[in-house]
N, C-alpha and C positions, 0 to 999 in steps of 0.2 A: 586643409585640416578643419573638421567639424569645432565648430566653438564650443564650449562649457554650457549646458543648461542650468541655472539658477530655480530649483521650485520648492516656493516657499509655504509651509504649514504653519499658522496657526494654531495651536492644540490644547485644550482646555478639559480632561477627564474623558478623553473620546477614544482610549486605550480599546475601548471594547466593538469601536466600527473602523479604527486605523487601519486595520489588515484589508479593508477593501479597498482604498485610496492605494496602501500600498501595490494589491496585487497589480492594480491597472497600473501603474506607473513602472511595476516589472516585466506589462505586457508589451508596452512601447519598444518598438522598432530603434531608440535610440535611448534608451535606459542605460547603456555603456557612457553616453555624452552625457550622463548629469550627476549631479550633484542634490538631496532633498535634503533639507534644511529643517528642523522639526524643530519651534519654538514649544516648550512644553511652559505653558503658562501657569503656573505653581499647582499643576494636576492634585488633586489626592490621590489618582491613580497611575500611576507609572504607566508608561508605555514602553518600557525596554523589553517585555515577553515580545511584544508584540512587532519589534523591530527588529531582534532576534531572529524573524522566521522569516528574513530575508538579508540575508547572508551577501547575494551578489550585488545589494542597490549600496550606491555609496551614501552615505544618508549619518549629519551631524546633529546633534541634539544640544539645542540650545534651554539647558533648565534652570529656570528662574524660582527662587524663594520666593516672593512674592506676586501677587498678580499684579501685570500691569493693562490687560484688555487690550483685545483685537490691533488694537490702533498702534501699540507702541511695539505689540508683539511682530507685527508685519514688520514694522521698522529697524526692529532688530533682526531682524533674517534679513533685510535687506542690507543692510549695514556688512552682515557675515558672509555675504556672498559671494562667492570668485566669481562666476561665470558671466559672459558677457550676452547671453539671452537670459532676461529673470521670467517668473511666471509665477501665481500663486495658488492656492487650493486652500478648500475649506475638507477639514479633517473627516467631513462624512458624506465627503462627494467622492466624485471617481473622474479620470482622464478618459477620453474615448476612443475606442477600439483600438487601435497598434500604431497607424499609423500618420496618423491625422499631427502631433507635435511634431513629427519628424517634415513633414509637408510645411505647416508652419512656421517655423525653423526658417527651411530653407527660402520661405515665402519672403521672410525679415529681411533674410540678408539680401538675396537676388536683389530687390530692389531699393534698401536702402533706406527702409524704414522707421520710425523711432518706435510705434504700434501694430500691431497686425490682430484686427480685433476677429475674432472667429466664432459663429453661431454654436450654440451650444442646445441644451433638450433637458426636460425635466424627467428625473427616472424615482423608483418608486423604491423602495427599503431591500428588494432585492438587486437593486440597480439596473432594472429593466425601464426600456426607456418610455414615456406612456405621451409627451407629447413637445414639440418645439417650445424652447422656454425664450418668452415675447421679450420679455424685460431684457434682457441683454443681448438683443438682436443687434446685428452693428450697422452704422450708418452707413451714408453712401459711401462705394468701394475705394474713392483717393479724394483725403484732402489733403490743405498744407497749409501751415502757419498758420493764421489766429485764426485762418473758417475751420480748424478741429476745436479748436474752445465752444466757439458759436454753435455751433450743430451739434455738440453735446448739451449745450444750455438749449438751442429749441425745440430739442428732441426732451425736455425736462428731464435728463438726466435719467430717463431710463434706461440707458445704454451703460450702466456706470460700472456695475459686479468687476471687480481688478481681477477675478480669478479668469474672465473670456477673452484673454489678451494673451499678447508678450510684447515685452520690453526691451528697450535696452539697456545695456549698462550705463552709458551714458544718459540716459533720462532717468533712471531710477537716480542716480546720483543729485542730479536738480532739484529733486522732489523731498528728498530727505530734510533739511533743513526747516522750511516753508510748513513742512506737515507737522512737525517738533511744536513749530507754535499755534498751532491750533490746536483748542484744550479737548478736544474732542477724545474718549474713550473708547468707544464701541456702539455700534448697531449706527451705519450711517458714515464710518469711516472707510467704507467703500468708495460713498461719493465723493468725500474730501479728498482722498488721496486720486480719485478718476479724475476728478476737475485740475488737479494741480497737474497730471500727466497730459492731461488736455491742452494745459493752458502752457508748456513747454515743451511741448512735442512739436518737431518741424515736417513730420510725415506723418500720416497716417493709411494703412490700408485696410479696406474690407475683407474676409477671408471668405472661401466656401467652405473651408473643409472644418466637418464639425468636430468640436476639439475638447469639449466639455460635459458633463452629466451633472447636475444641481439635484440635491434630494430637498427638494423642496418641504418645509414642514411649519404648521400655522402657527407662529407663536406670537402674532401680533400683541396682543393683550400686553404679554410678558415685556415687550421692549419696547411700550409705551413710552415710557419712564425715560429711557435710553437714549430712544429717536428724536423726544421732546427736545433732551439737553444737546445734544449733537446739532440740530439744528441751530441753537439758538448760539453755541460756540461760532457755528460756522458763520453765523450773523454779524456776531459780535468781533471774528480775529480773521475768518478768510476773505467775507467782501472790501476790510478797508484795505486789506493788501494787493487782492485783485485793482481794486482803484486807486492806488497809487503806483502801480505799474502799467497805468496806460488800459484797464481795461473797459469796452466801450460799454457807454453808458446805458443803452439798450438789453446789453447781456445782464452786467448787473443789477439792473428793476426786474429783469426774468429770475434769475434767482435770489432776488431777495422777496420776489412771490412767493413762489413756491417752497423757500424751506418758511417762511412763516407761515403758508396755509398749511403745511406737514406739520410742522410743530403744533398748531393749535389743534387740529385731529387729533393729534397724540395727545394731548392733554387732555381734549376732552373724554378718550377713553382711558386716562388716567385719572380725569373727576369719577366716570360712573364705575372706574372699577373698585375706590374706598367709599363710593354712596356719596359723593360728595355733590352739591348741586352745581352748576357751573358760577364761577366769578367770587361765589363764599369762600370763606380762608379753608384754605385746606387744610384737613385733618393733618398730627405731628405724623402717621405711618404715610400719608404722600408726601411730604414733604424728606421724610427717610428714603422713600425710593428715589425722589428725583436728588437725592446724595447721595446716592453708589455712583452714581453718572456726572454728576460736577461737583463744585465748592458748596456747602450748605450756601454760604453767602451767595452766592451764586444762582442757586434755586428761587429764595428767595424773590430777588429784584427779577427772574424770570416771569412768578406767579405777578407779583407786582405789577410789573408793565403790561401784562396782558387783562387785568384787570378789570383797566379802565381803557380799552382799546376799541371798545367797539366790538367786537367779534362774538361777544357771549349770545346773543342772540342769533344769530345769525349760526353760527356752529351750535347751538340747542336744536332748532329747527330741522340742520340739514343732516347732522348724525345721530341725534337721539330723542328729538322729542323729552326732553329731560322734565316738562311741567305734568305728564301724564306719569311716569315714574310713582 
């Protein structure tokens, strides 16, 4: 007997592109075995027309009064989920062609895997596909035990989007707790929650069969702000947990690079996006963005510590020339 599929939405005022995620997921070869889970993160727009006009998908809606961003929204559809494969999706992507989850699937169970990471492709606003999307290309095709943590961190975590996978029930379960305490909100709660699947997962397999379509769309600028504070949570709550369960000391100096050179990128397009020069007190409207995304207090002893850290030079120079400005 086929298992439950678990696929989880995140949904935040996307009522007006949901009909394409859903069509693809009622294209699927195994749309009878699932279950869609639609977190409605305190929309202004409803999404029930739009759920409405698919009658046969079994599909529960999780709506929230207030927002609680990407991070906690996941958490809660994972929480809600019966099914013993999960999977997730961002609300203005698509599943790919019919039969690719159902291969999947069956890829998990055959051998017995806790991951089964499968190539996915970037498609364009009519969900046409226009080219292999690099970033979530999966690693080599079988690890096991702590070399899937490692080869997530020296592949610098570009493997990480949670939506090119499947899970199990059993590993989503692990993950829950661990992810609760990382203060982390949104933009970058991809990789917290990949690295925690990483670093408790006892199998991992490569997939061929491509499973995914990403509408890729540039909002960098916008999630400066977001990416900054995500990081610097992950600094501050996820490495002293990975190091106090054992993890090796190599992996954590690689990512404790890496989310500090991300973070200070993101800040510095967070300086030149209020004119602000690097290392000067940030205007009160940066200091307001980077608190949609953590504690004021928080923000704070962020700017603070990066201060006087050495870096302002060195990120002036290599992203913006900020003295020619």
């Amino acid at each position: 007997m086929s298992p439950l599929i678990s696929l989880i939405i995140p949904c935040h005022n996307h009522a007006g592109v949901l009909p394409r995620l859903l069509s693809s997921i009622a294209a699927q070869s195994i749309a009878g075995k699932m279950e869609v889970i639609i977190v409605d993160d305190a929309s202004d727009m409803p999404c029930a027309e739009a759920i409405a006009a698919f009658p046969d998908l079994n599909i529960r809606v999780i709506r929230l009064p207030e927002r609680v961003y990407t991070k906690s929204a996941r958490l809660l559809g994972m929480e809600a989920a019966r099914g013993e494969v999960m999977a997730f999706a961002d609300a203005d992507d698509t599943l790919w062609g019919t039969e690719a989850l159902e291969k999947n699937v069956r890829l998990l169970l055959e051998q017995d895997a806790d991951i089964v990471h499968f190539p996915c492709v970037e498609v364009d606003v009519d969900l046409r596909c226009l080219r292999p999307y690099d970033t979530g290309r999966p690693l080599p095709p079988l690890l096991e035990n702590r070399d899937i943590f490692s080869a997530l961190v020296k592949n610098r975590v570009k493997a990480a989007p949670v939506w090119s996978k499947l899970y199990t029930r059993r590993l989503v379960q692990k993950v829950l707790e661990p992810a609760r305490a990382v203060r982390v909100r949104r933009y970058r709660e991809d990789v917290l929650l990949s690295l925690l699947f990483f670093w408790h997962s006892r199998k991992y397999l490569a997939s061929p069969h491509i499973g995914y379509g990403h509408y890729a769309v540039n909002k960098d600028e916008f999630k400066a702000g977001g990416r900054a504070a995500s990081c610097w949570h992950m600094l501050q709550d996820l490495l002293p947990w990975l190091e106090s369960r054992g993890c090796l000391a190599g992996d954590i100096a690689s990512l404790r690079r890496g989310l500090t050179r991300f973070m200070r990128k993101n800040l510095c397009i967070l300086y030149k996006q209020y004119g602000a020069r690097l290392g000067e007190t940030p205007p009160a409207s940066m200091l307001a963005e980077l608190a949609e995304h953590m504690d004021t207090a928080d923000a704070r002893r962020l700017l603070q510590s990066q201060r006087s850290s050495g870096w302002v030079e060195f990120f002036s120079a290599k992203f913006f020339s900020m003295d020619a400005a």
